[in-house]
N, C-alpha and C positions, 0 to 999 in steps of 0.2 A: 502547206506545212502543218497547217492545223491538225488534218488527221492523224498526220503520225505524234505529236504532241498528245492526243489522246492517247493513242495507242500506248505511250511510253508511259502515260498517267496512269491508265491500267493493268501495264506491267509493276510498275512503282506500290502500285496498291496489293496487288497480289504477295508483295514480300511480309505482308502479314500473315498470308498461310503456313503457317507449322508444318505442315504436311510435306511442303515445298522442298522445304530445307532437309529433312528428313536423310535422303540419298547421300549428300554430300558432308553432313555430321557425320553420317556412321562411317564416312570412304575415309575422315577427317582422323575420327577414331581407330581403324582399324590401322591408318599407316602408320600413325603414332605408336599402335602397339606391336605392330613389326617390328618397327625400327628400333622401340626399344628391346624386344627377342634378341634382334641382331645383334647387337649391341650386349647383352646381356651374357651371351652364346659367345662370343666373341672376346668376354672379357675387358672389355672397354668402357664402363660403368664411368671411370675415372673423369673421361669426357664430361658427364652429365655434373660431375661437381667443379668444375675446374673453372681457376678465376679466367685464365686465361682458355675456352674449349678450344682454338681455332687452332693454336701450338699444338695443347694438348692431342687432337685430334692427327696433326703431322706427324708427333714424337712417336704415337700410338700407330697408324700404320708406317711408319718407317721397320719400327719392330717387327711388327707382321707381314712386312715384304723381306726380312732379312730371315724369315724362321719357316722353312715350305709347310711345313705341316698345319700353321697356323694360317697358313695362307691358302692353303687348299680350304682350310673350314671357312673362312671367312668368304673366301669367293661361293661357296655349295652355298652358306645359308643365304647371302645377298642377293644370291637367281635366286632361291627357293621366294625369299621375300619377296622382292621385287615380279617375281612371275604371279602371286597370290594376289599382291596390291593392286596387279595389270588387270587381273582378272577380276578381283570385285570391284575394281572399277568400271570395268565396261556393264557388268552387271548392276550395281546401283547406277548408273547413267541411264540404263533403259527403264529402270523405274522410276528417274528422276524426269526421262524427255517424256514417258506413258504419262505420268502425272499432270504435267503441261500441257499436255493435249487435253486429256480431259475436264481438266478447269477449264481450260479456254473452251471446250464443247458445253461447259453446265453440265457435265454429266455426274452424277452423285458415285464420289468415289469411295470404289470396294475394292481392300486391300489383297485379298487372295484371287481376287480378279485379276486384278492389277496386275501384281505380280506374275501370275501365268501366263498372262498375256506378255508381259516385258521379257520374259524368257525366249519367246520365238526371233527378237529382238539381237539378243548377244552378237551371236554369231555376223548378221549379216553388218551390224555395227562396227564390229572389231574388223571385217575385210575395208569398210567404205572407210574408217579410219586409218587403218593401213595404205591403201589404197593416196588418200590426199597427202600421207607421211610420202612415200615414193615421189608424188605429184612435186614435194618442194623438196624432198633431198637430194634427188639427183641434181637439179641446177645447181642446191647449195654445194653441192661436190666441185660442180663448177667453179662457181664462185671461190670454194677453196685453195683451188689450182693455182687459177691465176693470181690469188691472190701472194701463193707460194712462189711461181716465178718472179711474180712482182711486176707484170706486164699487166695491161690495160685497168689499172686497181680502179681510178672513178669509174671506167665506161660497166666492169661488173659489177659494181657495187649499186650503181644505177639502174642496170638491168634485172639486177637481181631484185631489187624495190617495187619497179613495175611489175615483174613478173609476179610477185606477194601480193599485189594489189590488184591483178587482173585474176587469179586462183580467188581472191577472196571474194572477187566480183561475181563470178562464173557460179561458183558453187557456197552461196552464202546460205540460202535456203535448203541444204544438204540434208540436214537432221529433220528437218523439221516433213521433208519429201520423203525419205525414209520411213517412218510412222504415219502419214497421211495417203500416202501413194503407192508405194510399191518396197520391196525385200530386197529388190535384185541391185546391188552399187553402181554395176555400168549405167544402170536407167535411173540411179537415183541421182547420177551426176549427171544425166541427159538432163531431165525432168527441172533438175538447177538449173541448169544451162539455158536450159528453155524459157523458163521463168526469167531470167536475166534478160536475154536477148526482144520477147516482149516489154518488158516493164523495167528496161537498164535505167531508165529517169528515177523512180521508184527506187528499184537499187542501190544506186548511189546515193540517195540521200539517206535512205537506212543505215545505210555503210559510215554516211557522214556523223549519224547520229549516233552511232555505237563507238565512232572515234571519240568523238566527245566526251562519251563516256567515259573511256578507255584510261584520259584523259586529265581529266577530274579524280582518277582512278591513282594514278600516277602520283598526282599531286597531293592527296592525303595522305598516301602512303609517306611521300615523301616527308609531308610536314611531322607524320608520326615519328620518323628517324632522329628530328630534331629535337622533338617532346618527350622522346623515348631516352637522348643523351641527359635533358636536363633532368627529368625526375629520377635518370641514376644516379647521378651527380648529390641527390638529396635524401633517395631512399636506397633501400639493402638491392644487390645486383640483379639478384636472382628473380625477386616479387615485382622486381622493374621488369624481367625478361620477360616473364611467365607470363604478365599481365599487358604488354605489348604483343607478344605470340598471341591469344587471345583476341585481343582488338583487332590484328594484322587480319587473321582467320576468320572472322566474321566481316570484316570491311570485303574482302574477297570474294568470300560465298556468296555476300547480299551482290556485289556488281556481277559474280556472274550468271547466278541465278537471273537479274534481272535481264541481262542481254538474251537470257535465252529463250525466256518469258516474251520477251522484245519479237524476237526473230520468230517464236512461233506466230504470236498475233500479227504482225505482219504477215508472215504466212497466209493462216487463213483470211485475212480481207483480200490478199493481193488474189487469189485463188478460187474465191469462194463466188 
């Protein structure tokens, strides 16, 4: 257990790199300034002031599903959005896993290297991540069904847990195979698979340890929820919201930054 207690020391210590966070500020950035285009474009402004936004938000599309014209624009700008946000997402993620790799190699990093390099990246990212989305939505389909007749609800629900649990197992070192190994998805989920089926002891306890995480994760979140009611309760709504968005936003980025920090250095030891 020691080593990986290291390991996770070393990932812990790397969330002082600037550098790190980088991808996931700007992914941070950029949907917030979609969203609020969309938003903008859409005439829905009203939302962003409203004591109550969640109503406001219903009142406001109830409107714009009762008027086609506003709804045709509403629906074009939300693809248009949502397809840009997809897209420099998978794009800063390969700059954000290039990054990873290379701290964890000591290699002195060069940003227009970098970057060139994370470009060949994109593409083969966006199939292997499509690709696991399929791996768990078809069962979830399943699990919807039956959940809809109303016939065997524990035995899918249960199935369906495992089957989450043996996908995560199988292919946990995905990303991290991807950038170290090879382009191709089928072999990048062999190449998991592989890694698993040698070193499943290993596996699961990485797996154990990133629940833990997960975890911990869960729980501050939560206690924010409580600390977030009481200092509204004492200060103005909005500097309460804004200033918990914030907090929320960073608690996030550092746990998942560090998981993936995690999962590369395991990588390399379990491989190298």
């Amino acid at each position: 257990m020691g080593e990986y207690i290291l390991r996770l020391k070393y990932s812990l210590s790397q969330l002082k790199n600037i550098r790190l966070w980088i991808p996931d500020l700007l992914l941070v950035f950029i949907t917030l300034l979609l969203t609020f285009l969309v938003i903008y474009i859409n005439n829905l402004t009203s939302i962003i002031y409203a004591t109550n936004p969640i109503e406001t938000f219903k009142t406001e599309i109830s409107s714009i599903l009762q008027h086609t014209p506003s709804l045709i624009k509403f629906i074009i700008t939300f693809v248009i959005g949502l397809l840009i946000n997809l897209l420099t997402g998978i794009s800063l993620s390969t700059i954000k896993y290039e990054l990873i790799k290379e701290t964890i190699d000591n290699k002195k990093i060069n940003f227009n290297s970098l970057i060139k390099t994370s470009k060949g990246y994109i593409w083969p990212l966006f199939k292997l991540k499509f690709i696991i989305f399929l791996i768990y939505f078809i069962p979830l389909l399943i699990l919807i069904y039956l959940l809809i007749i109303n016939k065997f609800r524990f035995l899918a629900i249960l199935l369906m847990v495992i089957l989450l649990i043996i996908v995560k197992l199988f292919f946990l070192f995905r990303i991290p195979s991807l950038f170290y190994k090879t382009k191709n998805s089928i072999k990048v989920l062999k190449h998991a698979y592989e890694i698993f089926r040698k070193t499943y002891k290993k596996t699961i306890i990485i797996l154990l340890l990133i629940t833990f995480i997960n975890i911990i994760l869960v729980a501050i979140l939560s206690a924010s929820s409580v600390f977030e009611q009481y200092v509204a309760s004492k200060f103005a709504f909005y500097s309460t919201t804004l200033l918990m968005f914030i907090l929320r936003t960073i608690i996030n980025l550092a746990f998942a930054l560090l998981i993936d920090i995690f999962i590369f250095k395991n990588y390399k030891e379990i491989t190298s």
